[in-house]
N, C-alpha and C positions, 0 to 999 in steps of 0.2 A: 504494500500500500504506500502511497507517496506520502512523504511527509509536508502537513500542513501547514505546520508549528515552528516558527522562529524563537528561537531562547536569547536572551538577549539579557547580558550581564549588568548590573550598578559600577557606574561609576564612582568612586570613593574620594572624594577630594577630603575628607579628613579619616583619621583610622587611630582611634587613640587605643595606644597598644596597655596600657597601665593606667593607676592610679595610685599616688602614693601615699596623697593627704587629702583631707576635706575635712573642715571645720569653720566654725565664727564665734568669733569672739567679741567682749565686750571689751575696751581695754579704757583705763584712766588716762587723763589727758596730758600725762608725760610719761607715758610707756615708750621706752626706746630697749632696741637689744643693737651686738656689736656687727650684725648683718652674716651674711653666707655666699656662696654662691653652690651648683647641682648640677646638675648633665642633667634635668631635666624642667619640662617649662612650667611655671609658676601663674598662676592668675589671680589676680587682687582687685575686687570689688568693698569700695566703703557705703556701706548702708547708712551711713551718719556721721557727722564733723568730717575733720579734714586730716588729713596725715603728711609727715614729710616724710618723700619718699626719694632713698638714694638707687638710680641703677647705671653703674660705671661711672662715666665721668657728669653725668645731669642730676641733678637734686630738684625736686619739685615738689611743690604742694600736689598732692591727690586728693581732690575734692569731693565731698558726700556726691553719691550717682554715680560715682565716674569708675573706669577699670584701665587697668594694667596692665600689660604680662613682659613678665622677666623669661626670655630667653636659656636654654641651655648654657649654665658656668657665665652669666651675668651675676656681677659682682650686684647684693642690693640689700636692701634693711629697709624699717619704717621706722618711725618714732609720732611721738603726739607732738602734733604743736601748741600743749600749755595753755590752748584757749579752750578747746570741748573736748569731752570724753568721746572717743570713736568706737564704732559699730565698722568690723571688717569680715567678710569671708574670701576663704584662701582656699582653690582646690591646685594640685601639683598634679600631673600627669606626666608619662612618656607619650608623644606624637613625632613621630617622624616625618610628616606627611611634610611635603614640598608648601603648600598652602600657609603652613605657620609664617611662615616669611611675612604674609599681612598685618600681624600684630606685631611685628617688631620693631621696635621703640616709638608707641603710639600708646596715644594714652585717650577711650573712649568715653562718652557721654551715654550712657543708655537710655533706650527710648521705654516706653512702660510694655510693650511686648518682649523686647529685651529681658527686663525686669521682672516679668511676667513668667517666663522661660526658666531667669535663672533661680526664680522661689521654687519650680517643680524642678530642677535639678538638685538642689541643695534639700530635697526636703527627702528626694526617692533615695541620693546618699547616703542623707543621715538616717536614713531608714536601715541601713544594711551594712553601712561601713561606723567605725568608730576609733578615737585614736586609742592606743594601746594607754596612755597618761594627758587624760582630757587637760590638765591643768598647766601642761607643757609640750604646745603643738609643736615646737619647734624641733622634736623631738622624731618626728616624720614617721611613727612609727603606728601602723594602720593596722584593724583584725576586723573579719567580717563578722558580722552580729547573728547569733544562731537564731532558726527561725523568725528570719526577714522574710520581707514579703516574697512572692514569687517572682522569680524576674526581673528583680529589683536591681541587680546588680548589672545584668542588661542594661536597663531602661535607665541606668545612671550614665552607661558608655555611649547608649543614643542620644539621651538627652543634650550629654556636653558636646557631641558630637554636630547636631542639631543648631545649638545655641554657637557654637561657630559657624556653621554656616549662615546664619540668620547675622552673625557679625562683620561678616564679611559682605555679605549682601546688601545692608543697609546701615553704613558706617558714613553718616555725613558730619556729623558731630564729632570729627577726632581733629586731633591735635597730636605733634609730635612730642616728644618731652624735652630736644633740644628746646623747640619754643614755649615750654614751660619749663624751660632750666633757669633755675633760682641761685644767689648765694648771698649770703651773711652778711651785710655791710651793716655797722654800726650798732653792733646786736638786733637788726631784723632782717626778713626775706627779703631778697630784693628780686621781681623778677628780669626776665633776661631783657625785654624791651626798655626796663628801664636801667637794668644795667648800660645797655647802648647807649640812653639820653646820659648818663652820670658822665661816662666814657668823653662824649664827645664836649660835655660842657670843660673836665681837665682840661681836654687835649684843645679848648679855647680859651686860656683863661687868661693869653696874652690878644686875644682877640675881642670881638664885640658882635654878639646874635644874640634873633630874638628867639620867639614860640615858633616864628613862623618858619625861620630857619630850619631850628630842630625839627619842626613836624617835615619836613621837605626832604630831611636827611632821613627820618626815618619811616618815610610815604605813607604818612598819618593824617587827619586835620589836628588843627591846633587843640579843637577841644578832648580829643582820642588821646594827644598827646598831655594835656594837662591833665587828665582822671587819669592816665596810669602813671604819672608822678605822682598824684595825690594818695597814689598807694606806698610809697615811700615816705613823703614829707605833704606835711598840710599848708606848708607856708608860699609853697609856690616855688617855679623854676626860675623863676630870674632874681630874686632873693636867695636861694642856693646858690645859683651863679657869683652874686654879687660876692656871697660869703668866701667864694673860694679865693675873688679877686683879692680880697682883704686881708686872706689867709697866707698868700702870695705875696701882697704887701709887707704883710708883718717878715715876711722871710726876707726878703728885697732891704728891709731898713736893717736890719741886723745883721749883715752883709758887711754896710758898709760902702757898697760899691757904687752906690746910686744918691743923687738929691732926691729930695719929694715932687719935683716936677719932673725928673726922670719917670721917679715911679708910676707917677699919674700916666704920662705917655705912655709908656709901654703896658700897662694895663685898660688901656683904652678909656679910662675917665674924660669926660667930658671939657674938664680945666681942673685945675689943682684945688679951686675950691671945693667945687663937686667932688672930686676925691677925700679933700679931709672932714667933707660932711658924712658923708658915705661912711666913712673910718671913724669916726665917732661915732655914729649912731649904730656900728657894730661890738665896736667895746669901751666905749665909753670916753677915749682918749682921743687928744688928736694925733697925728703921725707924729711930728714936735714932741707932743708928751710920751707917747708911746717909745720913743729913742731916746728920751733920758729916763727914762723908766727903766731900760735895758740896759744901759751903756754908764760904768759906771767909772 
């Protein structure tokens, strides 16, 4: 008899071969450990506050909604950021599959299907899997739960299996975590765009720009460009500016090398009076007082 019947195989664009952890935790709002890296890939969702999170050389706020994944032998840790107590869940898996390449160093925004997805993933897990020392996950050490559901252990490989594809599919909400790489200026975060503005006001502080400059350098509008300063300082950028000229000053008269109408020119003040207004109304002195103050 001829045959009728085409068979026709699945496609697999993910194939999670393991799993090695799956928990969530409540953690206080300076929970920090000394970090790790694993040959296998890591996935970090925060259900609430925010965490700083290090992977290799980017440190970034990861914010409640949002997800992660740490890569095979990425270098990475969390800590609290001191302001709210965070809500995280963490499953660790082996995937080999080509497709992971998509989540690599991108940090997601979930949508409530997403969201929706990953409650029935975490929930058929922790239906079946459990850590061997609930009280220290870091510990990576997994035992399956006797008389779990049927299936459950399946339905936990389809589900994450599923939940990437669905993250791959409808991923417009991401960001990379270079553009969410942060660091520490003056004991707080600073992120990277305004690392840029900090960068570029130094590297002018023998010169003279405005907002609108900055914003131009860094293909902004002025106002994009003053709300992510004002996540750094509340006082505004061209008063930082000013501060650094001052800063600059005070090094310049202590020197030696220079008059105060040197100084003023080459810091771009307006005339030297402008200058020793300006210098006074930053610390109290004028440039005059400020050199016999020093110079003894």
């Amino acid at each position: 008899m001829e045959q009728k019947f085409t068979r026709v195989g699945f496609d697999k664009i993910f194939n999670v071969d393991k799993i090695i952890t799956i928990f969530y935790m409540e953690l206080p709002k300076d929970f920090s450990y000394e970090g790790e890296s694993h040959d296998f890939w890591e996935m970090v969702y925060i259900d609430k506050g925010n965490m700083i999170c290090v992977a290799d050389k980017n440190r970034f706020v990861l914010k409640s909604g949002e997800m992660t994944f740490h890569k095979p032998n990425e270098f990475h840790n969390l800590s609290g950021d001191n302001n709210t107590a965070p809500n995280v869940s963490i499953i660790t898996f082996e995937c080999k599959s080509r497709a992971m390449k998509a989540f690599e160093g991108k940090i997601f925004r979930l949508d409530a299907e997403q969201k929706s997805l990953l409650s029935m993933l975490f929930e058929e897990g922790l239906s079946c899997f459990k850590l061997v020392d609930e009280h220290n996950p870091l510990l990576q050490k997994l035992e399956k739960i006797e008389g779990a559901p049927t299936g459950s252990s399946q339905m936990t490989k389809n589900l994450l299996e599923v939940f990437l594809i669905k993250l791959c599919r409808k991923s417009t909400d991401v960001v990379t975590k270079q553009m969410r790489n942060s660091h520490i200026l003056d004991g707080a975060d600073v992120p990277y765009n305004v690392e840029e503005i900090l960068d570029y006001l130094h590297e002018s502080v023998y010169g003279k720009i405005t907002v609108s400059d900055i914003a131009h350098r860094l293909g902004k509008s002025e106002s994009a460009v003053k709300q992510l300063f004002s996540r750094y300082r509340k006082n505004g950028i061209i008063k930082y500016y000013n501060s650094l000229k001052i800063n600059e000053a005070k090094r310049l008269i202590r020197e030696q090398s220079y008059n105060m109408t040197q100084i003023s020119d080459m810091l771009c003040f307006d005339n030297p009076q402008y200058f020793s207004k300006c210098f006074k109304n930053a610390t109290k002195m004028t440039p005059s007082e400020y050199k016999e103050s020093i110079i003894k």
